[in-house]
MARBA-3410 file (N, C-alpha, C, O; in Angstrom, 1 decimal):
175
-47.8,-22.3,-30.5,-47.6,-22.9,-29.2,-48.2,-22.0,-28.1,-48.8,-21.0,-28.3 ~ -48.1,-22.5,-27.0,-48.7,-21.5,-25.8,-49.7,-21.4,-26.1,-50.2,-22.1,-27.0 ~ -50.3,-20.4,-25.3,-52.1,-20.0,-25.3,-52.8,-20.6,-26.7,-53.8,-21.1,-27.0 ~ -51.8,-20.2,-27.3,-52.8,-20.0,-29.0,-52.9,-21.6,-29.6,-52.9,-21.7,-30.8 ~ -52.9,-22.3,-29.0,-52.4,-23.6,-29.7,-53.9,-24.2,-28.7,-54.4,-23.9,-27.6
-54.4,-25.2,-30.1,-55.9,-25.5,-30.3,-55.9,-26.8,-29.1,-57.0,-27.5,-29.2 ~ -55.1,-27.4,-28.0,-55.5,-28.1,-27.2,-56.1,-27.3,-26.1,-56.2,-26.1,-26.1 ~ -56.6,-28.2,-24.7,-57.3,-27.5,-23.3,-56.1,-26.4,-23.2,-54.9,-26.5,-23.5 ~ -57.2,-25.1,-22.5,-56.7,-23.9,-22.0,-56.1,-23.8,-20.8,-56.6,-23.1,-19.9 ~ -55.0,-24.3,-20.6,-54.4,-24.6,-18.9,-53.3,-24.2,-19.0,-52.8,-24.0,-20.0
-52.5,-24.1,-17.4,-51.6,-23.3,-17.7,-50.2,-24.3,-18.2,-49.1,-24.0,-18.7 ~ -50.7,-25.4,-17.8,-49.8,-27.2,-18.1,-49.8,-27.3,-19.4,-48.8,-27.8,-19.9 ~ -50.9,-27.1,-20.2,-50.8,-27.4,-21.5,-49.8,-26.3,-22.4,-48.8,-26.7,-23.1 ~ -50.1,-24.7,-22.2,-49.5,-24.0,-22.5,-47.9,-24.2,-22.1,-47.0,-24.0,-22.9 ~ -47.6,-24.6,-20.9,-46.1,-24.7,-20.7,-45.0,-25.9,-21.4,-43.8,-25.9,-21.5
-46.0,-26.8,-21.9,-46.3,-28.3,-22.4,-45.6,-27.6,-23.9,-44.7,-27.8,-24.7 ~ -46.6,-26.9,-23.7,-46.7,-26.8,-26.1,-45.6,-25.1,-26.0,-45.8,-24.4,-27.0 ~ -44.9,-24.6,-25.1,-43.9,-24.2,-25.0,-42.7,-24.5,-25.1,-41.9,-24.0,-25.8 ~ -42.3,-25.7,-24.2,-41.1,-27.0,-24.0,-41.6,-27.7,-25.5,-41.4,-28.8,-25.1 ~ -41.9,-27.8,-26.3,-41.9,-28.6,-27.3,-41.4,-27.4,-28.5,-40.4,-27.6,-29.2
-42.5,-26.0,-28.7,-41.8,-25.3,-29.4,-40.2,-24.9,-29.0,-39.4,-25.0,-29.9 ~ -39.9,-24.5,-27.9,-38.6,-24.1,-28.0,-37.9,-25.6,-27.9,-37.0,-25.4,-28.8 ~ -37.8,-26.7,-27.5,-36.7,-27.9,-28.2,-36.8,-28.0,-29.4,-35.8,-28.2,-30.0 ~ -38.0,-27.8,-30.4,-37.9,-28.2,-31.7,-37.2,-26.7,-32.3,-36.6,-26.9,-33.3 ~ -37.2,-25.7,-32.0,-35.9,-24.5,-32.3,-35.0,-24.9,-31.9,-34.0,-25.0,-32.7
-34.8,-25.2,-31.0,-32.9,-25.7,-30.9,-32.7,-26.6,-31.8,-31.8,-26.2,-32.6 ~ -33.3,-28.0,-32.1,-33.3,-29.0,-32.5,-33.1,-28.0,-34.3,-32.2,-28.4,-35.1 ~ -33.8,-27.2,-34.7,-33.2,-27.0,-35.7,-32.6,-26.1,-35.8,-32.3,-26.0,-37.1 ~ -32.0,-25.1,-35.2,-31.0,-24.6,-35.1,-29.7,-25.7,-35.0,-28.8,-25.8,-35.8 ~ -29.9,-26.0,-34.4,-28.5,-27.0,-34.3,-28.2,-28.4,-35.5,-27.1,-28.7,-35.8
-29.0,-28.8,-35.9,-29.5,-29.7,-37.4,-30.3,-29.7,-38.4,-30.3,-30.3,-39.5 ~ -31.1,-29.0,-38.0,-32.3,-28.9,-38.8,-33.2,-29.7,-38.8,-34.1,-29.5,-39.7 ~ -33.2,-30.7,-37.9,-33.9,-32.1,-37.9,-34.7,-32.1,-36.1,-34.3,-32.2,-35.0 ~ -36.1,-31.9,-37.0,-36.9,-31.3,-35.6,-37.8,-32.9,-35.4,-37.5,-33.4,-34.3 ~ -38.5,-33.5,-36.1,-39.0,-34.7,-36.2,-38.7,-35.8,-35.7,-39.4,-36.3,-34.8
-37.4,-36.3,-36.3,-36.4,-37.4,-35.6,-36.4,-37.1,-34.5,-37.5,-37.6,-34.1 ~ -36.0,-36.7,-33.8,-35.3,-36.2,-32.3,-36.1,-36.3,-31.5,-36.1,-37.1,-30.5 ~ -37.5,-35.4,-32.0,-38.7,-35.9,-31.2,-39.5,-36.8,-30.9,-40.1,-36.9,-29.9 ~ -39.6,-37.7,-31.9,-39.5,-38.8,-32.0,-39.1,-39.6,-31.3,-40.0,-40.1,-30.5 ~ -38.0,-40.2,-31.1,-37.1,-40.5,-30.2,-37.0,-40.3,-29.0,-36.4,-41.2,-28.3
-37.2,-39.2,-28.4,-37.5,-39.0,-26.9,-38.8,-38.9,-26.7,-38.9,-39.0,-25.5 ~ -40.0,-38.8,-27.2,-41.5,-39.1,-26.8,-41.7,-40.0,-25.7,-40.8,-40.8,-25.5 ~ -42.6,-39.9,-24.9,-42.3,-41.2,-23.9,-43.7,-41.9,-24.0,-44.7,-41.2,-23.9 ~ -43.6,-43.0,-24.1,-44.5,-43.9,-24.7,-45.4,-43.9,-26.0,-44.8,-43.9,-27.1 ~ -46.7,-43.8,-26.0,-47.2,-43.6,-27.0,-47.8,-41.8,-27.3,-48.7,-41.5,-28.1
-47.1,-40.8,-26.3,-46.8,-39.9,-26.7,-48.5,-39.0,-26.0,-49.5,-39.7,-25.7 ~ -48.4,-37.9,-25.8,-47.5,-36.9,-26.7,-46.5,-36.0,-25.8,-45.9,-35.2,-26.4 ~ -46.4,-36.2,-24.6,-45.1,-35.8,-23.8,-44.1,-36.4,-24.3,-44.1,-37.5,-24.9 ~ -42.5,-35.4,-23.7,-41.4,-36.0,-24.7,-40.7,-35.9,-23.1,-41.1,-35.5,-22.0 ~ -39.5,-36.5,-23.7,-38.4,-36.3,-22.0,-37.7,-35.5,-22.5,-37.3,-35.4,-23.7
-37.3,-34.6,-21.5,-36.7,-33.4,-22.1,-35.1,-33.9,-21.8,-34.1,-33.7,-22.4 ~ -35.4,-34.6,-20.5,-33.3,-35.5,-20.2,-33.3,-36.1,-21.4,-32.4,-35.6,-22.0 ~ -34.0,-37.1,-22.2,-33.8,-38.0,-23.0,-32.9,-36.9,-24.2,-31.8,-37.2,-24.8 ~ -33.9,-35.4,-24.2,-33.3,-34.7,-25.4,-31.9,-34.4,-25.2,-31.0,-34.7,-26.1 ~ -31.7,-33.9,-24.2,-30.3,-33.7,-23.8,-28.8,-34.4,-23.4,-27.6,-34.0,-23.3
-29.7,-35.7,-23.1,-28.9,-36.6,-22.5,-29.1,-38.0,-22.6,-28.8,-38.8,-21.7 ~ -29.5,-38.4,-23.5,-29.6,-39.6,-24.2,-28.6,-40.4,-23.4,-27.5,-40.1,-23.2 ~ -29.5,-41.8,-22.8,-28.6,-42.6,-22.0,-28.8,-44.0,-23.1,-29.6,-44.3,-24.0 ~ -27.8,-44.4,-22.7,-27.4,-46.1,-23.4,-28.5,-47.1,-22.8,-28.5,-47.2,-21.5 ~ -29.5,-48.0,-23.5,-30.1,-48.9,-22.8,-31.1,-48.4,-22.3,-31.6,-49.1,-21.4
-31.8,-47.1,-22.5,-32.8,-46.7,-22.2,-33.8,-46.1,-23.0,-33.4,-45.0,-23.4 ~ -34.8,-46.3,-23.4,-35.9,-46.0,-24.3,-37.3,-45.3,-23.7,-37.9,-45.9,-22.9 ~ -37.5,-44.3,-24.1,-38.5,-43.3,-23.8,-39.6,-43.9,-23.7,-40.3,-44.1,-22.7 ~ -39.8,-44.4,-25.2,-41.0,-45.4,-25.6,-41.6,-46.3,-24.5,-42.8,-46.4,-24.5 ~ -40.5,-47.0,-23.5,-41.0,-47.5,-22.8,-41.7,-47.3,-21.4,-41.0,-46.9,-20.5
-42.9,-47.5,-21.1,-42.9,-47.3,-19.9,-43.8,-48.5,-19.1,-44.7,-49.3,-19.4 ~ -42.9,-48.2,-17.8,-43.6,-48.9,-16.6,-44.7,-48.9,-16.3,-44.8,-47.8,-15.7 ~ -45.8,-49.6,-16.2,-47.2,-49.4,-15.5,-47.1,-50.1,-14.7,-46.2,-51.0,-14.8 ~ -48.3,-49.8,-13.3,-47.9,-50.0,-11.8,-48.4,-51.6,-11.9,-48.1,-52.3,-10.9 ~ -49.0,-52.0,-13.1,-49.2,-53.8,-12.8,-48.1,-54.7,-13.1,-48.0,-55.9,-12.8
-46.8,-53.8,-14.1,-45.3,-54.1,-14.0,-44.5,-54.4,-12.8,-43.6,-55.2,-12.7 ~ -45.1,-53.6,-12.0,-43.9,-53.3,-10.5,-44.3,-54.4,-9.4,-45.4,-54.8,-9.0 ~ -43.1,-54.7,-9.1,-43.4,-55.6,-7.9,-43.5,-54.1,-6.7,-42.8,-53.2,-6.4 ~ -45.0,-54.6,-6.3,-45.2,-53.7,-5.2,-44.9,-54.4,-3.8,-45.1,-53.6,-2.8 ~ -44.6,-55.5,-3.6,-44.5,-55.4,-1.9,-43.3,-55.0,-2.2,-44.0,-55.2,-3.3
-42.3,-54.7,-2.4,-41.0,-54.1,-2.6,-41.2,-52.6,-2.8,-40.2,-51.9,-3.1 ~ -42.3,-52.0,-2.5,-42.3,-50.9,-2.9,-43.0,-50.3,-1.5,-44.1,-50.7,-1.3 ~ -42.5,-49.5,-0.7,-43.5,-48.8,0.2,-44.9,-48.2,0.0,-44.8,-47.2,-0.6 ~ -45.8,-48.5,0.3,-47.0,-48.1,0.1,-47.2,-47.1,0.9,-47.4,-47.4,2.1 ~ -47.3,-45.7,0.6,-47.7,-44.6,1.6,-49.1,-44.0,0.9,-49.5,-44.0,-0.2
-49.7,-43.3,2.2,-51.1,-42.7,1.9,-50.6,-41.5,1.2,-49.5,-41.1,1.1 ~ -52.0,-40.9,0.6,-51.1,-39.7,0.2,-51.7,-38.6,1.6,-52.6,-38.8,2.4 ~ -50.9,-37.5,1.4,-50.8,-36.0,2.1,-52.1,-35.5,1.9,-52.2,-35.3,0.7 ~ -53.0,-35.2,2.6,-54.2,-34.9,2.3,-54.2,-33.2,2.7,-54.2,-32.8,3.8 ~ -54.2,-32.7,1.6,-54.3,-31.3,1.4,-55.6,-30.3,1.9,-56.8,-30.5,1.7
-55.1,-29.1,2.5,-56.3,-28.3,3.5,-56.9,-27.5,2.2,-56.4,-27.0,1.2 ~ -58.6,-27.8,2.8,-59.4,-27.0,1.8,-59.9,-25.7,2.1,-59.8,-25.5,3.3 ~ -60.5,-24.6,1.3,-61.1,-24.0,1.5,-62.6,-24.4,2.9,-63.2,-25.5,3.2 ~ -62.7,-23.4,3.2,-64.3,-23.7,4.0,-64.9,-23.6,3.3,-64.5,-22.8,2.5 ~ -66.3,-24.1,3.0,-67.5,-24.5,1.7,-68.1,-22.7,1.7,-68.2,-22.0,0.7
-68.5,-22.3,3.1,-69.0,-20.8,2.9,-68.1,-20.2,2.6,-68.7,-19.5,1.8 ~ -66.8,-19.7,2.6,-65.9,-18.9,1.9,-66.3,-19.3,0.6,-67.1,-18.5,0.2 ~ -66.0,-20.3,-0.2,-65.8,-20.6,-1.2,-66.6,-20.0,-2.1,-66.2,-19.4,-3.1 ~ -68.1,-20.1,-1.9,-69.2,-19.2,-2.6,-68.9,-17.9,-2.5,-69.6,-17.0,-3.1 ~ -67.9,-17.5,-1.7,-68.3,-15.9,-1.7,-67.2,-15.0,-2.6,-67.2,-13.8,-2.9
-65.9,-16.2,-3.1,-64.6,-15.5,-3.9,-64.7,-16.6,-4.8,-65.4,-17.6,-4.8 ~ -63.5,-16.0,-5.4,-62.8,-17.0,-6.5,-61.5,-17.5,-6.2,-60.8,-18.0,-7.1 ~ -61.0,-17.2,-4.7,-59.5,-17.9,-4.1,-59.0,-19.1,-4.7,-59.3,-19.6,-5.8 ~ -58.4,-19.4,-4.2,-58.2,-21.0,-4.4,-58.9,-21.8,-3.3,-59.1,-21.5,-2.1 ~ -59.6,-23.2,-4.2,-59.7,-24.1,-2.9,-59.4,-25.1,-2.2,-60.0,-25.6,-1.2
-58.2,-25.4,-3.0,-57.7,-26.3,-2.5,-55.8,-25.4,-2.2,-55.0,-25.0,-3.1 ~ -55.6,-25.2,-0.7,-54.5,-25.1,-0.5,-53.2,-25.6,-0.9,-53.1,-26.8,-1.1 ~ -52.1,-24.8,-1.0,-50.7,-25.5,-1.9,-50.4,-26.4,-0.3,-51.0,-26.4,0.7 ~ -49.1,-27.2,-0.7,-48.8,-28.1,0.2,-47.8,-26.9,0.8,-47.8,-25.8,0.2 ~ -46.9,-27.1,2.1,-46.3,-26.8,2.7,-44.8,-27.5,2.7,-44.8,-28.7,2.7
-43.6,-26.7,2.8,-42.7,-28.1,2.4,-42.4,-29.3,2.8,-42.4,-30.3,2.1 ~ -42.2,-29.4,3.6,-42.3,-30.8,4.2,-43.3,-31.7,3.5,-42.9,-32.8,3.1 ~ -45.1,-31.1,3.4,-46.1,-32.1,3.3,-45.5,-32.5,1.8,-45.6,-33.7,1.5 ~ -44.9,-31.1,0.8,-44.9,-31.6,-0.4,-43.8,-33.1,-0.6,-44.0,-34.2,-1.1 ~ -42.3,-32.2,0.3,-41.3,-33.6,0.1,-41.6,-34.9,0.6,-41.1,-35.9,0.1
-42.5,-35.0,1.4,-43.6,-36.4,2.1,-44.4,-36.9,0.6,-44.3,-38.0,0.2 ~ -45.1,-36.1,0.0,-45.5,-36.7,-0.9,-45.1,-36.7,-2.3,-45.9,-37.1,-3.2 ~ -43.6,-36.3,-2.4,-43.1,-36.5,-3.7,-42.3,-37.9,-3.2,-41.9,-38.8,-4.0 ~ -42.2,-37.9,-1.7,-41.3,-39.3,-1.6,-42.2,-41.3,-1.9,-41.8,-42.4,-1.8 ~ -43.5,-40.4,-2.2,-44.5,-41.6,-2.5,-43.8,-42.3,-3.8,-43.7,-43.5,-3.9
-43.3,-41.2,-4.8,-42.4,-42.0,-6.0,-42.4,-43.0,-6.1,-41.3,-43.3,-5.6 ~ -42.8,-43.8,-6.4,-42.5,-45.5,-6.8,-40.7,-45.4,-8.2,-40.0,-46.4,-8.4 ~ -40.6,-44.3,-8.7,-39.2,-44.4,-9.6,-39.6,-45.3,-10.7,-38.8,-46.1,-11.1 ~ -40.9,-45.3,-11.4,-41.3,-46.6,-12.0,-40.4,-46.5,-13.5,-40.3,-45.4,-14.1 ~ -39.9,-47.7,-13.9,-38.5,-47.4,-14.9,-37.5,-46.9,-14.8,-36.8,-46.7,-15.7
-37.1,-46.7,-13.5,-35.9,-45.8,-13.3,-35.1,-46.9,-12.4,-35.5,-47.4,-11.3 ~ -34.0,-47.2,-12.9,-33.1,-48.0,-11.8,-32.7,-47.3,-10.7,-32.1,-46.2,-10.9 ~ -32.8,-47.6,-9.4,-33.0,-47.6,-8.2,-31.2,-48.1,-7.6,-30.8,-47.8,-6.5 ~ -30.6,-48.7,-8.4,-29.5,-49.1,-8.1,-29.9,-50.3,-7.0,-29.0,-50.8,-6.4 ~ -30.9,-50.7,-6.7,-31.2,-52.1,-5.3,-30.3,-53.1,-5.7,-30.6,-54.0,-5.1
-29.2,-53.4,-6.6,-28.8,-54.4,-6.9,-29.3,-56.2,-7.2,-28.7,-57.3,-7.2 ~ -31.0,-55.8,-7.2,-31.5,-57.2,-7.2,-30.9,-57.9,-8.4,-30.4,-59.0,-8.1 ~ -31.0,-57.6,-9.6,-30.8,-58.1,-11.3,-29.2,-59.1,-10.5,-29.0,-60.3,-10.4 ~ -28.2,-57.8,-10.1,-27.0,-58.4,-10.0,-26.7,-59.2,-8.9,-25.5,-59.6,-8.9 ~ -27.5,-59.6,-7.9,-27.7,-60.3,-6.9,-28.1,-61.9,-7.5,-27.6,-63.0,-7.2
-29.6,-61.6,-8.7,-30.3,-62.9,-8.4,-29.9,-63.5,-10.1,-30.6,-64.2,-10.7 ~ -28.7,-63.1,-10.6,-28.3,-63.3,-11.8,-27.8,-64.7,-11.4,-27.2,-64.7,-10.3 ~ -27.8,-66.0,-12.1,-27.6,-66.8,-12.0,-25.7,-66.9,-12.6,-24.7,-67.1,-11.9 ~ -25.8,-66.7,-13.7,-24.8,-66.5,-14.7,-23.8,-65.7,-14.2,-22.6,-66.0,-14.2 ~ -24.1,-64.6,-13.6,-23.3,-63.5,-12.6,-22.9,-62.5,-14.0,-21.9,-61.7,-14.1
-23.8,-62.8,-15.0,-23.6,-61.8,-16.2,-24.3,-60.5,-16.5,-24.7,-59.9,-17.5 ~ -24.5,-60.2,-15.0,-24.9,-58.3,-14.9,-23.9,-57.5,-14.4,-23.5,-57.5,-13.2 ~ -23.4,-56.5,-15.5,-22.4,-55.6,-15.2,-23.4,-54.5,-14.5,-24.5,-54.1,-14.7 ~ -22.0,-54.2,-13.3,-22.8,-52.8,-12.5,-22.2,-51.3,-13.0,-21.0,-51.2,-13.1 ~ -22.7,-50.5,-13.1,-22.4,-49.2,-14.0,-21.1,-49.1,-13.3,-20.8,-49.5,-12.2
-20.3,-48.4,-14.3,-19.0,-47.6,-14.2,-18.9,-46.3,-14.4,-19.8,-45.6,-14.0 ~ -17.9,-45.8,-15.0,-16.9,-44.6,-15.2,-17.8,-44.6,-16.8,-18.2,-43.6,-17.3 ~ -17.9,-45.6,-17.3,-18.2,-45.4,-18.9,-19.8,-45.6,-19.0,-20.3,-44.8,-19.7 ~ -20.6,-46.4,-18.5,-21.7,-46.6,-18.4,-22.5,-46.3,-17.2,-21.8,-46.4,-16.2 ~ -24.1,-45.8,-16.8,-24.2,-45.2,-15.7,-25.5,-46.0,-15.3,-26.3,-45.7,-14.4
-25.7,-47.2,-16.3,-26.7,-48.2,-16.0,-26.2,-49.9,-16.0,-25.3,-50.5,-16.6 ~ -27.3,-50.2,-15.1,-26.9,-52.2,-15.2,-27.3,-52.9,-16.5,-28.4,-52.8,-16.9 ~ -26.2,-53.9,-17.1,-26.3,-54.0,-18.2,-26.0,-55.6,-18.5,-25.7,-56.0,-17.4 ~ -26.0,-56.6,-19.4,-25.9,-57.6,-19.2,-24.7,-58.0,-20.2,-24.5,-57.2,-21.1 ~ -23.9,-59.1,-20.0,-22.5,-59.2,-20.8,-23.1,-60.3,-21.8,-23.6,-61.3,-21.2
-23.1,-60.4,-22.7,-24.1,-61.2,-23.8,-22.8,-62.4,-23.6,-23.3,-63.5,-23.8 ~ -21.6,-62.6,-23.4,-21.3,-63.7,-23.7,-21.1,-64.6,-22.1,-20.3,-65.5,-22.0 ~ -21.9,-64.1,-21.1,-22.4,-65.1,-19.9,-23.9,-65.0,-19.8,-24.3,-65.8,-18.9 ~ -25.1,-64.0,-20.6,-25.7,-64.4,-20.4,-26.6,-65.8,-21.1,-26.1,-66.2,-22.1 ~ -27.4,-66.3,-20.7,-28.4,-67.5,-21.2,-29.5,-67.1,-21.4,-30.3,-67.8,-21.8
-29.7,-65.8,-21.3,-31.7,-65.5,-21.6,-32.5,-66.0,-20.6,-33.7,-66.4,-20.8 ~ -32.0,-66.2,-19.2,-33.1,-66.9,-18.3,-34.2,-66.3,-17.9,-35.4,-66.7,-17.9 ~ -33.5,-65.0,-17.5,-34.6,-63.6,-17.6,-35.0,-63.6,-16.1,-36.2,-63.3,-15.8 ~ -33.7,-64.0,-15.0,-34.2,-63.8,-14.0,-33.9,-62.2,-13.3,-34.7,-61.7,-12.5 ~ -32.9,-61.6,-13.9,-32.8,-60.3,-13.9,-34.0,-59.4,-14.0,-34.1,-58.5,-13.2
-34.8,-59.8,-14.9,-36.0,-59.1,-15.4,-37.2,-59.5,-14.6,-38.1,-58.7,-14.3 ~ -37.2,-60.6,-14.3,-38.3,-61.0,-13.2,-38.0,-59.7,-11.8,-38.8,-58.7,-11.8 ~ -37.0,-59.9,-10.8,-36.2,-59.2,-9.8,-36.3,-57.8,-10.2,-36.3,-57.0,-9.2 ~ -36.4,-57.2,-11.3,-36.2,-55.8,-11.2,-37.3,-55.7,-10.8,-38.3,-56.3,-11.2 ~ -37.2,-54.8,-9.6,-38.5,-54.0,-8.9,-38.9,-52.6,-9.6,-40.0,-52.1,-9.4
-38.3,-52.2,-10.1,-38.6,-50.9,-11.2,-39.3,-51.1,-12.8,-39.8,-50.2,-13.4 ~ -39.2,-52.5,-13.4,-39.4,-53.0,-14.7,-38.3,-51.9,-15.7,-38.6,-51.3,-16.7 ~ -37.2,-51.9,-15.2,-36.2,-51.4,-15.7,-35.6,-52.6,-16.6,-35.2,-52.5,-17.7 ~ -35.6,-53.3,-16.1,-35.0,-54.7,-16.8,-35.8,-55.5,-17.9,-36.2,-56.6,-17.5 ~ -36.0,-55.4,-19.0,-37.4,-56.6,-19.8,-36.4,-57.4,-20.5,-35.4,-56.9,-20.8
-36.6,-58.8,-20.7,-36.3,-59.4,-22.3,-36.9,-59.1,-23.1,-38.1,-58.8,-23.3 ~ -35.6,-59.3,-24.2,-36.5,-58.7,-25.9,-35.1,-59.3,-26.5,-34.3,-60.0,-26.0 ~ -35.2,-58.7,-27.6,-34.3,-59.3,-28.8,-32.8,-58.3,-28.4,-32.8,-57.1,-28.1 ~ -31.6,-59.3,-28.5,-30.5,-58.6,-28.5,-30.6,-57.6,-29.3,-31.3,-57.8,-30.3 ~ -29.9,-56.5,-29.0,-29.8,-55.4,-30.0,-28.3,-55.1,-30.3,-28.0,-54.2,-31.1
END
């Protein structure tokens, strides 16, 4: 893993193929079972894993799945520009090897981490349990920490799943 590992030489990839060697040591340290686990928390078609999913495995939520931005209802979503970052001057630049594109500053960064769209991530907006016809969306508790549906009011209408602004909500086959 790290440096020595045959993908691009960056310092992201190395830290990448680090978090994967050391979860799959714990993972067998603690079971022996490095594959499964990984498996299972991958997010999407891979090859990043969620490292919460490793540790914190939530009810009703699947790694595998993800949100793409033609899922999201965007007028529900703020649309901000992004933070446009200070550059090097073009004559400095030829003359070192600096950086040339400046780090953000805090503010500019918390401005543009707040661009988040949260895509897959329940937002708590209560839309699912607002536009539920059936009134058969439970809202998280003490025991569950996500919105969930009571199979014996719902109908499958799937207006829950339309309404989610996050694509947190899909139909599919009861489980």
């Amino acid at each position: 893993g790290g440096d020595l590992s045959p993908i691009r030489a960056s310092v992201v990839d190395a830290m990448a193929s680090g978090k994967l060697a050391a979860y799959a040591i714990h993972r067998s340290l603690i079971d022996g079972n490095t594959d499964l686990s990984l498996m299972d928390t991958t997010l999407g078609e891979g090859p990043a894993f969620s490292i919460e999913a490793c540790f914190n495995p939530r009810q009703h939520w699947s790694p595998k799945s993800i949100a793409h931005v033609h899922e999201l209802d965007l007028a529900t979503c703020p649309l901000k520009t992004p933070v446009k970052q200070a550059l090097r001057d073009p004559f400095e630049r030829i003359r070192n090897f600096e950086e040339v594109v400046f780090p953000l500053d805090w503010d500019n960064a918390q401005e543009e981490a707040s661009r988040c769209f949260f895509c897959g991530t329940c937002i708590g907006c209560d839309r699912c349990y607002i536009y539920c016809p059936e009134i058969s969306i439970l809202k998280p508790d003490q025991e569950t920490e996500t919105y969930r549906t009571n199979p014996d009011y719902c109908k499958g209408c799937g207006a829950c799943a339309s309404e989610c602004v996050r694509d947190v909500l899909r139909m599919g086959e009861e489980t």
